[in-house]
Backbone as a chain_set.jsonl record, in Angstrom:
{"seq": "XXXXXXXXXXXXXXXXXXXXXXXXXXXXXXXXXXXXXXXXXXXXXXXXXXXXXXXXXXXXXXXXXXXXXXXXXXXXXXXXXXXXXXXXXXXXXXXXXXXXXXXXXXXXXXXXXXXXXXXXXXXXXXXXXXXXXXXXXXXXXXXXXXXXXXXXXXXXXXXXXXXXXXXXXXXXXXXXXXXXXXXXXXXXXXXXXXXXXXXXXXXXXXX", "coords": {"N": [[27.763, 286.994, 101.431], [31.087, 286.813, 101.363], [33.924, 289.466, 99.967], [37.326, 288.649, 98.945], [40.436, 288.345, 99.082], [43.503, 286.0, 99.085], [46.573, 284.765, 99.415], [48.96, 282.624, 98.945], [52.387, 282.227, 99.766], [55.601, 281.034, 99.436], [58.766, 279.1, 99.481], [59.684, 275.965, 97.884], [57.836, 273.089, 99.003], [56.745, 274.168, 101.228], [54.365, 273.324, 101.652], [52.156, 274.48, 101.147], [49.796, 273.851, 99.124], [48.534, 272.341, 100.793], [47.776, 273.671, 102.881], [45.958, 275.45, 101.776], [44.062, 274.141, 100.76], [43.046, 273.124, 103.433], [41.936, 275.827, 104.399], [40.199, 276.788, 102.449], [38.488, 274.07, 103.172], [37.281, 275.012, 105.697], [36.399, 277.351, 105.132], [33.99, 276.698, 103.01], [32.322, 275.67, 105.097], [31.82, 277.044, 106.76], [30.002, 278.216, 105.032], [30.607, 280.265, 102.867], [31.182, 280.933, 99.609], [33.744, 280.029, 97.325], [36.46, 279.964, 95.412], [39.427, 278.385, 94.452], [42.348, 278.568, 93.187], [45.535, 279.137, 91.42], [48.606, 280.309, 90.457], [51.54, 279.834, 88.03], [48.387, 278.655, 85.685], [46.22, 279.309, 86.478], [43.945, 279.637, 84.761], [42.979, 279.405, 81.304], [44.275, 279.778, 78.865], [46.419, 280.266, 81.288], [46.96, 277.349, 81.861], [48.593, 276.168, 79.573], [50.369, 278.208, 79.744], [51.822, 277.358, 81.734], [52.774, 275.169, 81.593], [54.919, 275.53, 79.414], [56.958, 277.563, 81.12], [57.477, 275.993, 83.306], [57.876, 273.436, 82.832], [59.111, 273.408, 80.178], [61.843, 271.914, 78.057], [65.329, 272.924, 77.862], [66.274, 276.163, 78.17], [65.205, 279.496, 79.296], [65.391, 282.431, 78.833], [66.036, 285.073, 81.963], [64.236, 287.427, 81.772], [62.627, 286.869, 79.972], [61.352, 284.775, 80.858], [60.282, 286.148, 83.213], [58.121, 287.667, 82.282], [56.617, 285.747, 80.902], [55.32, 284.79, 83.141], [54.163, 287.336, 83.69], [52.405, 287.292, 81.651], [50.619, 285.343, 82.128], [49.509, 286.182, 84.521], [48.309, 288.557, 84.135], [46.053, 287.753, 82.081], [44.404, 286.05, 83.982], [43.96, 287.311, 86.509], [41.944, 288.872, 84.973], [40.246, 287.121, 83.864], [39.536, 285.622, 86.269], [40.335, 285.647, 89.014], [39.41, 288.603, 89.175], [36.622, 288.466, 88.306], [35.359, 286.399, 89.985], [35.907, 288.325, 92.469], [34.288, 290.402, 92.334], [31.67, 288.66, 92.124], [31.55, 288.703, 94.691], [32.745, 286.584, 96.328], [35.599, 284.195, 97.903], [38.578, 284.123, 97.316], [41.21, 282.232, 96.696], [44.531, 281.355, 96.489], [47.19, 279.788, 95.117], [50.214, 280.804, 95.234], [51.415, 284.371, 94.107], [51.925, 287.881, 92.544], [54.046, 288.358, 94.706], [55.371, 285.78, 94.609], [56.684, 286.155, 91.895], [57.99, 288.316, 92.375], [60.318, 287.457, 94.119], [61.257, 284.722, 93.327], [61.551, 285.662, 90.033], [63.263, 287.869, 90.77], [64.925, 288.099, 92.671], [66.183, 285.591, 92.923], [66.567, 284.986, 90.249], [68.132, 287.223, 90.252], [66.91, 289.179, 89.036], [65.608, 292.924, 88.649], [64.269, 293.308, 91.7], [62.424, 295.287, 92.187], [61.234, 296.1, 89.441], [60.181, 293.761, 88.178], [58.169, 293.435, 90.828], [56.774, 296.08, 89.575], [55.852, 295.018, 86.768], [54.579, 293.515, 87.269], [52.261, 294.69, 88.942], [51.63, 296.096, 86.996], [50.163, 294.016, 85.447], [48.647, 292.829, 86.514], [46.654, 295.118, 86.88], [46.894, 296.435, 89.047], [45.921, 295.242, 91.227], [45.835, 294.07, 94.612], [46.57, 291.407, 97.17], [44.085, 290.64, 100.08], [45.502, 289.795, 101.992], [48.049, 287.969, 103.016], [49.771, 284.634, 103.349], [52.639, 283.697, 103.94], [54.82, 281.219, 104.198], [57.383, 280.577, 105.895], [60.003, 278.316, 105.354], [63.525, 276.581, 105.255], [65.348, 276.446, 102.915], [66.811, 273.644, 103.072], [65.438, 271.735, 104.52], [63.28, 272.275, 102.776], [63.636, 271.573, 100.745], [64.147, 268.715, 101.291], [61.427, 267.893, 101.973], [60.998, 268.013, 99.229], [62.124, 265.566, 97.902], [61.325, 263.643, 99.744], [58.406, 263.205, 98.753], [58.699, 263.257, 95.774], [59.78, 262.269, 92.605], [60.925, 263.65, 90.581], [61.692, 266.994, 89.26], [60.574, 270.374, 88.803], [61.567, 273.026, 86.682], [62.046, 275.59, 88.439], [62.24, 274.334, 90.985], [64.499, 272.242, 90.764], [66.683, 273.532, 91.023], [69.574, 275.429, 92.33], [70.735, 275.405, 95.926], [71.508, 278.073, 96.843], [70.194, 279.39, 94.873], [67.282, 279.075, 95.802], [68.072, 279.622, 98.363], [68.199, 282.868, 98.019], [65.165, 283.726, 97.523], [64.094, 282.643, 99.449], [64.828, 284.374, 101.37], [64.291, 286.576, 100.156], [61.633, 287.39, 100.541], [61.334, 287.386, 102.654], [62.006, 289.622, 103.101], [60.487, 291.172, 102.021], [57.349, 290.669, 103.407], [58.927, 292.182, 105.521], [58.318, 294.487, 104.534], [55.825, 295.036, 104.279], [54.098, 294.526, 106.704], [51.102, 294.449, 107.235], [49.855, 293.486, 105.395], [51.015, 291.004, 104.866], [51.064, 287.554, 106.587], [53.31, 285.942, 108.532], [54.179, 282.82, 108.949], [56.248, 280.012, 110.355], [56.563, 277.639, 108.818], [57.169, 274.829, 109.959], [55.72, 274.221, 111.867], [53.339, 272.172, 113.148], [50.623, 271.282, 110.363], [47.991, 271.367, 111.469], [47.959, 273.74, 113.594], [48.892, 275.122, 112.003], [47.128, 275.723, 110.024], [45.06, 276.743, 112.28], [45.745, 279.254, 113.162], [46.181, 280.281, 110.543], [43.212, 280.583, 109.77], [41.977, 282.151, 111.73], [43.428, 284.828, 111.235], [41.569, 285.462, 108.847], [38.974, 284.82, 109.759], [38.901, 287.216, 110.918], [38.999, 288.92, 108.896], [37.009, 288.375, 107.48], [35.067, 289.284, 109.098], [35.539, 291.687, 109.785]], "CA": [[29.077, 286.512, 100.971], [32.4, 288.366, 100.954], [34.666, 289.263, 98.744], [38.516, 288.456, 99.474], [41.445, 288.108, 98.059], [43.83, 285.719, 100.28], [47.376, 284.023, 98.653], [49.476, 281.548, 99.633], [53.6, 282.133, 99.314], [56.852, 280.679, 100.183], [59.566, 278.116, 98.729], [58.846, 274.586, 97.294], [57.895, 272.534, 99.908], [56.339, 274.916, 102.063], [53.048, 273.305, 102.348], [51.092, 276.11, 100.519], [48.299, 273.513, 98.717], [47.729, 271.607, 102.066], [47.109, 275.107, 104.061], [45.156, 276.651, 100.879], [43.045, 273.377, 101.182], [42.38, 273.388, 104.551], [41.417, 277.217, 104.798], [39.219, 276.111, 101.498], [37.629, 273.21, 103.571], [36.836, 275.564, 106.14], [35.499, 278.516, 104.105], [33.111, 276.049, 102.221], [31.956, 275.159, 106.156], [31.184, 278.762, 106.996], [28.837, 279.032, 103.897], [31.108, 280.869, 101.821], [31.703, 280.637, 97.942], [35.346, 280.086, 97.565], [37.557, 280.034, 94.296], [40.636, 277.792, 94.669], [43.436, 278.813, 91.99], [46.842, 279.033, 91.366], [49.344, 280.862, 89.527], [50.522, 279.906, 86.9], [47.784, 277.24, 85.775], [44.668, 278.897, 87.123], [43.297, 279.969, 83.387], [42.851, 278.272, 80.178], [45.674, 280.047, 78.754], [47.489, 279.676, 82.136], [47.463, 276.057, 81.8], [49.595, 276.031, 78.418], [52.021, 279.148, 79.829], [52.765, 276.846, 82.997], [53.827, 274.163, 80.854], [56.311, 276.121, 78.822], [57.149, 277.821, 82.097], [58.242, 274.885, 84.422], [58.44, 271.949, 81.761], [60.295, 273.496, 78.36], [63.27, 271.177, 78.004], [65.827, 274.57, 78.147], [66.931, 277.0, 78.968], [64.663, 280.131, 79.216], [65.91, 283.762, 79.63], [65.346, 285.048, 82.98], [63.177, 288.651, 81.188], [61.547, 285.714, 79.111], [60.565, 283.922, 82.152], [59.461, 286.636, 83.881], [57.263, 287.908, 80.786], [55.868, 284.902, 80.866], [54.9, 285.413, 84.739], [53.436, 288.382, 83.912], [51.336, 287.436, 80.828], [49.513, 284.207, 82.828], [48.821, 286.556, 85.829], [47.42, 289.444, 83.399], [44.766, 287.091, 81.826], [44.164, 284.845, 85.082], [43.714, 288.073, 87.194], [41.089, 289.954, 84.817], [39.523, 286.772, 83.215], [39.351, 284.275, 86.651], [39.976, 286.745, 89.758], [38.133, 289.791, 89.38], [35.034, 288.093, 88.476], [35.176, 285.989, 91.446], [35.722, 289.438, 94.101], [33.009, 290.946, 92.114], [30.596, 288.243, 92.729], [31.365, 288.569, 96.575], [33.675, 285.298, 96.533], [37.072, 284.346, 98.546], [39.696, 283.545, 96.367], [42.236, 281.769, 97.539], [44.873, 281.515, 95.593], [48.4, 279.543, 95.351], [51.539, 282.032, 94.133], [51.208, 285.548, 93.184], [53.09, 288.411, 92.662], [55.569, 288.189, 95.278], [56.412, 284.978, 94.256], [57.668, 286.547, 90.984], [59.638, 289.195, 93.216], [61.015, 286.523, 95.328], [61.683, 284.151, 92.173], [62.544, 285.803, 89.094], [63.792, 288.726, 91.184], [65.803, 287.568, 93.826], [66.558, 284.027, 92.686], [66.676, 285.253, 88.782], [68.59, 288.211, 90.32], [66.453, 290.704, 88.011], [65.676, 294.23, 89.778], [62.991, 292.736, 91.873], [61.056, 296.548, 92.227], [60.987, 296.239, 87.93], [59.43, 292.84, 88.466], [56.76, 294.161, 91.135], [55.99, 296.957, 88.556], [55.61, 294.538, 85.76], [53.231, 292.139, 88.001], [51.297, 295.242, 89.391], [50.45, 296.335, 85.597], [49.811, 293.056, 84.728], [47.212, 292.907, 87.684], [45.747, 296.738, 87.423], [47.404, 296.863, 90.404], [45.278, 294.285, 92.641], [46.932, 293.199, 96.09], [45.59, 290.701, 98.375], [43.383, 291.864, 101.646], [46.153, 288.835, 103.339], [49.441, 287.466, 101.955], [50.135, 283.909, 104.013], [54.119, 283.287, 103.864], [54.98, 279.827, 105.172], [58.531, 280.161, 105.662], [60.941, 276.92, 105.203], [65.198, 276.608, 105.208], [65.788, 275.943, 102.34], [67.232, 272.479, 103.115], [64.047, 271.673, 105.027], [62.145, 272.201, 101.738], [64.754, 269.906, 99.537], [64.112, 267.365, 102.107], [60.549, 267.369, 101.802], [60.516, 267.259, 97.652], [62.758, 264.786, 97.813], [60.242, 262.509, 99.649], [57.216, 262.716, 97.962], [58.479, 262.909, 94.547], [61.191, 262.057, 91.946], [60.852, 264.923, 89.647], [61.246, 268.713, 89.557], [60.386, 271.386, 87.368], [62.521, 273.85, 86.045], [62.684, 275.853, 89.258], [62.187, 273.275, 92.204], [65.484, 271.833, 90.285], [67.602, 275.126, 91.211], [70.772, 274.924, 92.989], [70.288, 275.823, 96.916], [71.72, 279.185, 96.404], [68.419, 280.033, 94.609], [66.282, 279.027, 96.758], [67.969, 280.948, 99.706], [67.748, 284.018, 97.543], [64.011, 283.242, 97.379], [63.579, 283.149, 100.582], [65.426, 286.03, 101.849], [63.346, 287.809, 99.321], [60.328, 286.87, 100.759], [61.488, 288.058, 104.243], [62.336, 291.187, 103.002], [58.561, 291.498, 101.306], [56.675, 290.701, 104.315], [58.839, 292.977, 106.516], [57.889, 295.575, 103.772], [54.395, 295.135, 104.436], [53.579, 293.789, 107.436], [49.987, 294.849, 107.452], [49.561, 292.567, 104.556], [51.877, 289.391, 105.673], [51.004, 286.68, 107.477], [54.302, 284.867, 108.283], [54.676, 281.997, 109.817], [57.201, 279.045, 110.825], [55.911, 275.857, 107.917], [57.798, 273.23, 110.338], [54.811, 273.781, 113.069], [52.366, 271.175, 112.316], [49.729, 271.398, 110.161], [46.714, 271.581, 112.216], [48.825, 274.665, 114.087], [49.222, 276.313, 111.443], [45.288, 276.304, 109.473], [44.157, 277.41, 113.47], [46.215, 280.574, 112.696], [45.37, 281.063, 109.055], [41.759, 280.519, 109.873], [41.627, 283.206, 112.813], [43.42, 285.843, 110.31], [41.183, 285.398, 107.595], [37.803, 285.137, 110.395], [39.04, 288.456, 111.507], [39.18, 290.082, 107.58], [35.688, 288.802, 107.06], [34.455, 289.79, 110.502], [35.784, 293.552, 109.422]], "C": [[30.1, 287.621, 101.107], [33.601, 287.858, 100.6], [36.342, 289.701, 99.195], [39.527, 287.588, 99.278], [42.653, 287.035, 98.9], [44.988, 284.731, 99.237], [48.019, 283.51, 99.312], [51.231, 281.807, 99.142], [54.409, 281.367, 100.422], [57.347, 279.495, 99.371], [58.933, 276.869, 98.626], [59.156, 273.813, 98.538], [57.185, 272.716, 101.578], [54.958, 274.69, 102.79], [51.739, 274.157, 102.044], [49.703, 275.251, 100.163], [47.999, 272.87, 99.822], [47.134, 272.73, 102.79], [46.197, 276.005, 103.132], [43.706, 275.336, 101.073], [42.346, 273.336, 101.941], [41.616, 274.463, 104.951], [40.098, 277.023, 103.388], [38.164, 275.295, 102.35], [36.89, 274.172, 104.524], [36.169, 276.354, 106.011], [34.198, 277.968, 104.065], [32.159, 275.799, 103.921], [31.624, 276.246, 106.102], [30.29, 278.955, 106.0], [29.039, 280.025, 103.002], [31.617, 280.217, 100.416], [32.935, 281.237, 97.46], [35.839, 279.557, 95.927], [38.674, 279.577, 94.57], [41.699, 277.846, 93.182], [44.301, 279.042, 92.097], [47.463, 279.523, 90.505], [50.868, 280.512, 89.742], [49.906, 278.655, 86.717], [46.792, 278.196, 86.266], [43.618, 279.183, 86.194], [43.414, 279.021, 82.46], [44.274, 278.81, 79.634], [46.659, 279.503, 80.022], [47.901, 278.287, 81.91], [48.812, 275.816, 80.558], [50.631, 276.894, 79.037], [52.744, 278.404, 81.046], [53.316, 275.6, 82.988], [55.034, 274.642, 80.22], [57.5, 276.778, 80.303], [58.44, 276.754, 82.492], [58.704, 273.942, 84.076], [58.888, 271.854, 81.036], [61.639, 272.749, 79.112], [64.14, 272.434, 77.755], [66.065, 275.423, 78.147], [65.949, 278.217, 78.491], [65.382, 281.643, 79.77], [65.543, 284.812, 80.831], [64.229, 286.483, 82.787], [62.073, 287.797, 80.73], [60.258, 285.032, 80.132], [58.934, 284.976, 82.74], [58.268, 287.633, 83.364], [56.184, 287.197, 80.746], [54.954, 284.928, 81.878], [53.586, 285.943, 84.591], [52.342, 288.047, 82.836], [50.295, 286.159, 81.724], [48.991, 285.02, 83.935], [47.898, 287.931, 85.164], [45.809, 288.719, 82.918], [44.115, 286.229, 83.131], [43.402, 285.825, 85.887], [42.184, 289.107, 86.503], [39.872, 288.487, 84.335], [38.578, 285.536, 84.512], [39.143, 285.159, 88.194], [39.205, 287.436, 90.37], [36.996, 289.557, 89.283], [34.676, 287.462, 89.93], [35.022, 287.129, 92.525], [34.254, 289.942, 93.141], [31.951, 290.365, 92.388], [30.228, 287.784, 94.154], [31.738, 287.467, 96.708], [35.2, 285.615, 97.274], [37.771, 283.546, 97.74], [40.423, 282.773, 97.068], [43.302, 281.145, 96.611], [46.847, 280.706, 96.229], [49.736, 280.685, 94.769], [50.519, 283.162, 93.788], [51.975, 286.345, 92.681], [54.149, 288.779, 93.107], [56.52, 286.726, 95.332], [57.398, 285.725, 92.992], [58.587, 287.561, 91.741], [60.666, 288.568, 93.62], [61.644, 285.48, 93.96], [62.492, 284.72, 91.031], [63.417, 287.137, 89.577], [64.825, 288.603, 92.208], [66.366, 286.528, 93.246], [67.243, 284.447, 90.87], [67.913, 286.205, 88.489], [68.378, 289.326, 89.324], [66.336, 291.795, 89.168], [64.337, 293.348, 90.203], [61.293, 294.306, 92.262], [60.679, 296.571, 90.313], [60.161, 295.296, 88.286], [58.419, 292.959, 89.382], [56.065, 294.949, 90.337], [55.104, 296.111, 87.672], [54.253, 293.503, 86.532], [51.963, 293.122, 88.312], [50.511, 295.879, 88.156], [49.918, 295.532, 85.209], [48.401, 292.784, 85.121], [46.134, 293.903, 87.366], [45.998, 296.883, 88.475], [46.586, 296.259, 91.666], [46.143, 293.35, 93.631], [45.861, 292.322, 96.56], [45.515, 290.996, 99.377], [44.713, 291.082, 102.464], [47.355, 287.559, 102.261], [50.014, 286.128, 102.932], [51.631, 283.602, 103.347], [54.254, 281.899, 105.275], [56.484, 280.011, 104.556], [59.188, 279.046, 106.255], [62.122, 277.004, 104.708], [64.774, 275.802, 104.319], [65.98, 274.135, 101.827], [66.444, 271.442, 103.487], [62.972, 271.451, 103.452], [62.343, 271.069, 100.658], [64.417, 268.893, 99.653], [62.456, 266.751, 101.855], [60.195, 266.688, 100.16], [61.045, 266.064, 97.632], [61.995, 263.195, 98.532], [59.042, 262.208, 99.793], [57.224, 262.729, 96.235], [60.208, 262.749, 93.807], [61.701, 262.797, 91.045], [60.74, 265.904, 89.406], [60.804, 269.498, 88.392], [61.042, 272.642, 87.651], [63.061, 274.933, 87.552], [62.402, 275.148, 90.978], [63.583, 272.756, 91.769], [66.981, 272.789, 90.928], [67.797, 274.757, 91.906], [70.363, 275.51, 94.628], [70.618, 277.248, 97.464], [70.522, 280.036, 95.772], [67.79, 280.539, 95.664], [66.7, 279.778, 98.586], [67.756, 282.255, 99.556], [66.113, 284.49, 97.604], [63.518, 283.459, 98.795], [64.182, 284.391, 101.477], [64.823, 286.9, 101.426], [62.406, 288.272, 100.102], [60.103, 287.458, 102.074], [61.534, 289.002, 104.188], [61.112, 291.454, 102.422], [57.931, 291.5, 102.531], [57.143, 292.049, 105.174], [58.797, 294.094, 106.386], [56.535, 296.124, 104.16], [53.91, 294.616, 105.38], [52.046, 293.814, 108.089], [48.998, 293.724, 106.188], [49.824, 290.679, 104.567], [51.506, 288.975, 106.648], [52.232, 285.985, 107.699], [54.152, 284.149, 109.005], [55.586, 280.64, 109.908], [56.611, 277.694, 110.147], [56.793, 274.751, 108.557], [56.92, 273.158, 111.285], [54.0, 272.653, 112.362], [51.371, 272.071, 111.772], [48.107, 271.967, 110.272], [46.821, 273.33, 112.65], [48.513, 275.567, 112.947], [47.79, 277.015, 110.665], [44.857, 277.215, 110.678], [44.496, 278.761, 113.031], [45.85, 281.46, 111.955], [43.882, 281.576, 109.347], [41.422, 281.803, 110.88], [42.216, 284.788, 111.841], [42.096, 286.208, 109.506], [39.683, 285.478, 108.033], [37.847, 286.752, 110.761], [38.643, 289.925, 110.003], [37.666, 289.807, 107.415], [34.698, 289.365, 108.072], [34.409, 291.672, 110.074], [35.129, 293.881, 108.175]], "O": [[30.008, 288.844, 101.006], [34.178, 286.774, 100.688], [36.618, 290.801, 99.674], [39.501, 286.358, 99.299], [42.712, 287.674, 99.951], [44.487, 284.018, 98.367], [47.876, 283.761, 100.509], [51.383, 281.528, 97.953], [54.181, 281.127, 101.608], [56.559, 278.892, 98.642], [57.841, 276.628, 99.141], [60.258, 273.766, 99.084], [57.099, 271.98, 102.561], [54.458, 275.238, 103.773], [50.678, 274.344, 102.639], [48.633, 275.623, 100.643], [46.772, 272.78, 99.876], [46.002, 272.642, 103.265], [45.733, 277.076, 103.525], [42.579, 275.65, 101.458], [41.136, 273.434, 101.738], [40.694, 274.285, 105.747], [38.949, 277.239, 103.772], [37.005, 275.71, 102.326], [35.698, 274.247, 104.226], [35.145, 276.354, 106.694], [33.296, 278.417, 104.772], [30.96, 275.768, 103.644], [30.933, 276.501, 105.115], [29.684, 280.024, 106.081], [28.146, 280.626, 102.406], [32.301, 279.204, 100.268], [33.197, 282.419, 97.239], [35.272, 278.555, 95.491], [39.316, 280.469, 95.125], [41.584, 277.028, 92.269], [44.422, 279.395, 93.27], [46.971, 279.269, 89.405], [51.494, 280.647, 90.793], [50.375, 277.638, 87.227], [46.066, 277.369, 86.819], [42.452, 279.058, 86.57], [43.887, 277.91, 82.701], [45.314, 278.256, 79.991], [47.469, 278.586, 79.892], [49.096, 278.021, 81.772], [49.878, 275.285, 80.869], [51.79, 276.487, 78.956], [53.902, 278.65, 81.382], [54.012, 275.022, 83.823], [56.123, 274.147, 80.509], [58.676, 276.421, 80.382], [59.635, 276.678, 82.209], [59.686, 273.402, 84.585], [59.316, 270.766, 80.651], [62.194, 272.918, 80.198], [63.38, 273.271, 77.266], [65.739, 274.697, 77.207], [65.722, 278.164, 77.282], [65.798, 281.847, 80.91], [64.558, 285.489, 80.537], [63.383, 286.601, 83.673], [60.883, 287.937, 81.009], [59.036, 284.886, 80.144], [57.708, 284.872, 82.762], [57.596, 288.289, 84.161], [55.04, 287.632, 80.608], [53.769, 285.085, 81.582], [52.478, 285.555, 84.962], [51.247, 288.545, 83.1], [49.091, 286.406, 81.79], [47.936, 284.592, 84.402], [46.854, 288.259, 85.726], [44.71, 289.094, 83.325], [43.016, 285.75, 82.848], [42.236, 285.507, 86.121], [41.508, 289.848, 87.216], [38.675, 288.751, 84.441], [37.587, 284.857, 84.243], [37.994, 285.366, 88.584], [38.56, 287.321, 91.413], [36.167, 290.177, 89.949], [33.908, 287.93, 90.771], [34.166, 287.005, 93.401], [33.158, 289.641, 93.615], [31.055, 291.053, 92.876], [29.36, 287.07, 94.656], [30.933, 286.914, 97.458], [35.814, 286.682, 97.3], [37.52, 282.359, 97.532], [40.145, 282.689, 98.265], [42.83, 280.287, 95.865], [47.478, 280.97, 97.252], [49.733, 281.17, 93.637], [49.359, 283.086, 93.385], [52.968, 285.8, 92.201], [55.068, 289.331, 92.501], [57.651, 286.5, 95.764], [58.618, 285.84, 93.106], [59.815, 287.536, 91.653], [61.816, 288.997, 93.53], [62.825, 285.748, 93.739], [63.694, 284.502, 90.88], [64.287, 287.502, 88.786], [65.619, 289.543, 92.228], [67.537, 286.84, 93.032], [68.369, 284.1, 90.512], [68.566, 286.292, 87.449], [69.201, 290.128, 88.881], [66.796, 291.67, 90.303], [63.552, 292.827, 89.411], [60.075, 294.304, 92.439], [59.665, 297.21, 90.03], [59.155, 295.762, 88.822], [57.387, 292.546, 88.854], [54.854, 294.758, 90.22], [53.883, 296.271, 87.665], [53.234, 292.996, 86.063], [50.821, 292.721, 88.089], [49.309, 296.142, 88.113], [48.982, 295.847, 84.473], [47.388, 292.59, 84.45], [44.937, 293.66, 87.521], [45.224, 297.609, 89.098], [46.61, 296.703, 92.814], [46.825, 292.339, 93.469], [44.644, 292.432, 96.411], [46.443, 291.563, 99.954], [45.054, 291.61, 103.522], [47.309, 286.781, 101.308], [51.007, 286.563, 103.515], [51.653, 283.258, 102.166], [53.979, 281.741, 106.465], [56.856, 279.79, 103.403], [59.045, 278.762, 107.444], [62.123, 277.519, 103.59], [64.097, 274.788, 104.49], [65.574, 273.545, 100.826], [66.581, 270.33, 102.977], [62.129, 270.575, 103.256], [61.689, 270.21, 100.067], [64.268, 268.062, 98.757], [62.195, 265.571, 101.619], [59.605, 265.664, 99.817], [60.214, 265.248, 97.231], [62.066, 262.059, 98.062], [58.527, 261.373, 100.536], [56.284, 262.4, 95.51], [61.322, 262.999, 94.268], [62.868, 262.659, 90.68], [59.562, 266.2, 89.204], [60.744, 269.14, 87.216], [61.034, 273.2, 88.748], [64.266, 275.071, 87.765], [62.459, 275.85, 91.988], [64.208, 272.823, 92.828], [68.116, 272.363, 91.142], [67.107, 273.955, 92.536], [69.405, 276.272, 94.504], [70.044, 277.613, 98.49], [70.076, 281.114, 96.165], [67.677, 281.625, 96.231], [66.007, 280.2, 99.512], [67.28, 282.943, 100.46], [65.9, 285.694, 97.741], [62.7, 284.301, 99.167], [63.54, 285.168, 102.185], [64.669, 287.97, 102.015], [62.31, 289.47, 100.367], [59.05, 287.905, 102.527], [61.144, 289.654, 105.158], [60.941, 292.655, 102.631], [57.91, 292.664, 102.932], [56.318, 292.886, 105.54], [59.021, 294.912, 107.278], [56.209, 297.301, 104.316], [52.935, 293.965, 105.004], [51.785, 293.329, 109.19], [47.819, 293.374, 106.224], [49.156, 289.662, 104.375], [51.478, 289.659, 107.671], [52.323, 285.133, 106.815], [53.907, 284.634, 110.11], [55.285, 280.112, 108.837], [56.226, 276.767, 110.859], [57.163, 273.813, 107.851], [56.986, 272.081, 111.877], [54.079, 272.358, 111.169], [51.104, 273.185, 112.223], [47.377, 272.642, 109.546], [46.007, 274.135, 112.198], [47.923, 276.641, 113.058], [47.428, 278.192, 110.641], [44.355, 278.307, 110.414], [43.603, 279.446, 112.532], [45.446, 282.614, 112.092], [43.483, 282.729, 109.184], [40.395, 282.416, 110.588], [41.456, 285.756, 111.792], [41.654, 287.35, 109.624], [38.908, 285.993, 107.227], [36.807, 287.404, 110.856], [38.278, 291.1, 110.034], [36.949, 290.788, 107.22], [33.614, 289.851, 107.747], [33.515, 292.517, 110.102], [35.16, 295.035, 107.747]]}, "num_chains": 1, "name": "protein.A"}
């Protein structure tokens, strides 16, 4: 088995649980023992902080928020995580900490290097071996919530000004790290885009 850390970012709409699925379905095919989770929501606590989170009726302060962030990815990361790499498992994981850069840092307009700090203590400072960014305009992403559902949460709701902040972030993260970033173009199809993921992610366990 091996042990590997592998997250899924980019704006709402982006396609992240269909391409965390698929690289999931595939895993499980290869004979690997795979961990599918999400932040926030992938703990027992998480579940309650990603209700207050995304669903409190309003208004939340954007330190508050990102507090919050940081306490679901502190317990999620030591209690749900680390056990998984330790027992030679592939995580795979929706949102991490560069969503909060890209979110409450960019979009929130907090300092978004305070908000990395605060995520990387929250962690002990664990990165992922492979950071997939599915970037999507903005308007592109609107278009898709808009038809598969009728209801947002607290920041899927955010004005389109956000969400370009958000992704600009996000561009500027990857082209921070590009040894870590996967980016690629979420309007290719589907299929297109797992072949991709899947050849990254053969290559990290190959090494």
């Amino acid at each position: 088995m091996t042990a590997l850390f592998v997250t899924f970012e980019g704006g709402d709409g982006s396609g992240k649980s269909t391409q965390a699925g698929l690289l999931e379905e595939w895993l499980l095919g290869r004979g690997e023992t795979v961990l599918r989770t999400r932040e926030p929501g992938g703990s027992d606590l998480g579940v309650e902080l990603r209700d207050i989170i995304l669903h409190r009726r309003g208004h939340i302060e954007p330190r508050a928020e990102a507090l919050l962030y940081a306490a679901d990815r502190a317990h999620h990361i030591a209690t749900v995580v680390r056990p998984a790499l330790q027992r030679g498992e592939v995580v795979v994981q929706d949102r991490y900490l560069d969503s909060s850069v890209a979110y409450q840092g960019a979009g929130r307009t907090l300092d978004p290097g305070e908000i990395r700090n605060l995520s990387l203590w929250a962690a002990e400072g664990l990165l992922p071996d492979v950071t997939i960014l599915l970037d999507l305009h903005e308007d592109e992403g609107r278009r898709r919530l808009d038809a598969s559902r009728t209801t947002y949460d607290r920041l899927e709701a955010e004005q389109a000004e956000f969400h370009q902040r958000v992704r600009d972030a996000y561009l500027q993260l990857a082209e921070a790290e590009p040894a870590r970033f996967l980016v690629l173009d979420a309007t290719r199809p589907a299929a297109e885009l797992a072949a991709v993921i899947r050849t990254r992610v053969e290559e990290l366990i190959g090494g």
